[in-house]
C-alpha positions in Angstrom: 52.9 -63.8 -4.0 54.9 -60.3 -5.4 52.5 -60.4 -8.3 49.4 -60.6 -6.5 50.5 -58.2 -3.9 51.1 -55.6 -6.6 47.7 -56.0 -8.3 46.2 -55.3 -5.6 46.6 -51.8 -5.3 45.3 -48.9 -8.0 47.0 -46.9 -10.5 47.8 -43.6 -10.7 45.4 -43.4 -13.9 42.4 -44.9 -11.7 43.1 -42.4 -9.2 43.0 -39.3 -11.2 39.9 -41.0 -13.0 38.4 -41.2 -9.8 39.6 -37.6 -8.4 37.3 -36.2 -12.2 34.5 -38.3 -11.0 34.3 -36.7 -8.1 35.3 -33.5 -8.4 32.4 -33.9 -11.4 29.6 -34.7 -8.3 31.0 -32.1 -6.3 30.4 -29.8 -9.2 27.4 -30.8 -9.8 26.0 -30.7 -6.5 27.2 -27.6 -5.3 25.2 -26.3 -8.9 22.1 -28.2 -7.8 22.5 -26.2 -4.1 23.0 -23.4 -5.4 19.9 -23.0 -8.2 17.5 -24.6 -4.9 19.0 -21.6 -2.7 18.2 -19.1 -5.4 15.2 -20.2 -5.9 14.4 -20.3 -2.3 15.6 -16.8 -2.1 13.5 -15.5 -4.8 10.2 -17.1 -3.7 11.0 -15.6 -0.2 11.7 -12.5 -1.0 8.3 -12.5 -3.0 6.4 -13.9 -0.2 7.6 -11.3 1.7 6.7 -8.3 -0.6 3.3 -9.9 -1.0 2.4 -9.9 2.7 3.8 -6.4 2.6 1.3 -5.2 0.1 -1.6 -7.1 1.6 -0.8 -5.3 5.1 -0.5 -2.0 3.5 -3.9 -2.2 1.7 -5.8 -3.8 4.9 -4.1 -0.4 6.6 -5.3 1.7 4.1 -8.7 0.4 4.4 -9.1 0.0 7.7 -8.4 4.2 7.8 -11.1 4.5 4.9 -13.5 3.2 6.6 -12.8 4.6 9.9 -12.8 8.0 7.7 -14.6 10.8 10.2 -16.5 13.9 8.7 -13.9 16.4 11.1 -14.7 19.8 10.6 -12.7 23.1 11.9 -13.5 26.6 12.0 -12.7 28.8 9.2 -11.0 32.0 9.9 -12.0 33.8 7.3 -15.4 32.8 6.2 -16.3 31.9 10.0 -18.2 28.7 9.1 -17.2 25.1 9.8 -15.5 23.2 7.0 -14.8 19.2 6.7 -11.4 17.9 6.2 -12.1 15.8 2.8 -9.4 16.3 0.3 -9.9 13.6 -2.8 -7.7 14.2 -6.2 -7.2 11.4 -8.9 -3.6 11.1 -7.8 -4.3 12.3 -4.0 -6.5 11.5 -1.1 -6.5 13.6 2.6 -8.6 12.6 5.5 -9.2 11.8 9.0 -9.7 8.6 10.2 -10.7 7.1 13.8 -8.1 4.6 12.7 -4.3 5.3 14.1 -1.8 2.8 12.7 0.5 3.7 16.5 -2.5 3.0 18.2 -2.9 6.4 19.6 -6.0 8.1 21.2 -7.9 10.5 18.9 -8.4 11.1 15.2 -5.7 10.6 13.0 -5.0 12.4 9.3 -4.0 10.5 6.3 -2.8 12.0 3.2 -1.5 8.8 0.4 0.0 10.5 -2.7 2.1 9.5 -5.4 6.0 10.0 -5.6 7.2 9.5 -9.1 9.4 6.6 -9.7 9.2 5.6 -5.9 5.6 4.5 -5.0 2.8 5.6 -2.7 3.8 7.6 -0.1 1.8 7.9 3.4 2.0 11.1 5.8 0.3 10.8 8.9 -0.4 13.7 11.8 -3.0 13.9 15.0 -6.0 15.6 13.9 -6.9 18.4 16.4 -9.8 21.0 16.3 -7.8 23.0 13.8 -7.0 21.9 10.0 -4.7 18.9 9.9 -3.3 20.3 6.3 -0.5 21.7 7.8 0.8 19.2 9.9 0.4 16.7 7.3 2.2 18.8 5.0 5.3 19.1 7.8 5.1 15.6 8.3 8.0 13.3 6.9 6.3 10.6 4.0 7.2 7.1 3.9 7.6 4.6 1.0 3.7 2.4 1.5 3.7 1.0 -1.7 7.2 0.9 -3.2 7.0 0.5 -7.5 3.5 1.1 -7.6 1.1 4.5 -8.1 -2.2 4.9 -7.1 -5.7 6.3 -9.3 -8.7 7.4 -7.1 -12.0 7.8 -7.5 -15.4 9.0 -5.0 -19.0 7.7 -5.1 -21.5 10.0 -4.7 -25.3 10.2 -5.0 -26.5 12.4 -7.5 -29.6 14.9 -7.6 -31.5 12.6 -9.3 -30.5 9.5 -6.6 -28.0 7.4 -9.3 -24.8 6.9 -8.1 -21.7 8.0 -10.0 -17.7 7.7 -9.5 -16.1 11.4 -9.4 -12.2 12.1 -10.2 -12.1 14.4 -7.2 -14.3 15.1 -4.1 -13.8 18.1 -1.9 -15.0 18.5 1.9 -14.8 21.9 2.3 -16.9 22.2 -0.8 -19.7 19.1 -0.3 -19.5 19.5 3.8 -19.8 15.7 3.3 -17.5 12.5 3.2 -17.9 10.6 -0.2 -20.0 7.1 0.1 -16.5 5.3 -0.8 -13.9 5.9 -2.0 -11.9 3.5 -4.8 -8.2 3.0 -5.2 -6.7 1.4 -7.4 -2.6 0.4 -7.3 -0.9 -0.3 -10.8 2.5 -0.9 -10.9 4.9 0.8 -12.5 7.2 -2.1 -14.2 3.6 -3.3 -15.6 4.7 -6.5 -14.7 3.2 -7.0 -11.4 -1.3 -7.3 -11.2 -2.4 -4.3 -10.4 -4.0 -4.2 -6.5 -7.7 -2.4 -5.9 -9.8 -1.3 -2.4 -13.0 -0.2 -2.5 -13.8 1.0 0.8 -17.0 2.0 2.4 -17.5 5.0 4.6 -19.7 4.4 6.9 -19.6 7.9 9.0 -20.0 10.2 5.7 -22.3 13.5 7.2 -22.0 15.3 9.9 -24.0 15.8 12.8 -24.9 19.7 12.3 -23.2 20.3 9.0 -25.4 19.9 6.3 -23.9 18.7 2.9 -24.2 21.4 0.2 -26.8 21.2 -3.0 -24.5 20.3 -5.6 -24.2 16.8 -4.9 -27.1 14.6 -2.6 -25.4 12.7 0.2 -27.4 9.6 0.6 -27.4 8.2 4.3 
């Protein structure tokens, strides 16, 4: 009876083999949990900079084509100009389009910051130029680790239609047909992101567009 009653418990070299064995799973596991969390945080955090970049581009080209030919008096020439600023690197406008949802025009101005991304600056378009105001307004990070290339369509002379680098209202007294952007990222990693964006209101109603380049309605 002694000798069955003391083989029936475990020794203390099954316990520790069983304490490794566990400790072993436990290992194991917590490894398993952790690469599944990582992972889970890294395809979050991308889904989240994704839908970030999809709702900045549907923003910006909701604004381009709500773009509005809005002209203001000249002080010194004493005509009316149109607020129309396009550079390769640069674009200025006003749009019917307010991202706050307030009444009136809005101005835009998208430009590149290097090493950051594409910057927005936004300001309420009055009778007056809205270059000032945009320039005194603060800019904020749209597109972080990307930079933006621009380009105009217009309607030449002989009615072809051509992509320009630049396109200046105060100069054409006209809105470009569309305008097209495209977004390539700076770690070259990343697919580059594109709008092409109609304008649908591109002349205005008493201003007529100047002879260099035909504005096609």
């Amino acid at each position: 009876m002694r000798r069955a009653h003391a083989n029936a418990g475990f020794t203390l070299i099954e316990v520790l083999l069983a304490l490794g064995l566990s400790a072993a799973l436990l290992g194991l596991l917590s490894s398993a949990v952790f690469l599944v969390a990582s992972d889970w945080n890294r395809d979050s955090g991308q889904l989240e900079r994704k839908l970030d970049e999809a709702l900045a581009l549907l923003q910006i080209e909701r604004a381009l084509q709500g773009a509005f030919p809005h002209s203001w008096l000249d002080a010194e020439s004493l005509t009316r100009l149109i607020h129309f600023r396009g550079e390769d690197d640069s674009l200025s406008w006003v749009s019917t389009v307010s991202p706050q949802r307030q009444p009136g025009l809005s101005a835009w101005r998208l430009e590149n910051e290097p090493q950051q991304g594409v910057t927005l600056r936004l300001a309420q378009a009055f009778a007056d130029n809205p270059e000032p105001r945009l320039e005194d307004a603060q800019p904020s990070l749209l597109l972080p680790g990307y930079q933006a290339r621009f380009q105009y369509l217009h309607t030449e002379l002989d009615e072809s239609r051509q992509w320009t680098g630049e396109w200046h209202g105060d100069e054409q007294l006209a809105l470009p047909l569309a305008v097209h952007i495209v977004f390539e990222a700076l770690d070259g990693e990343r697919p580059a992101l594109e709008i092409v964006a109609r304008i649908r209101n591109s002349r205005h109603r008493s201003i007529q567009p100047s002879g260099g380049l035909r504005i096609m309605p």
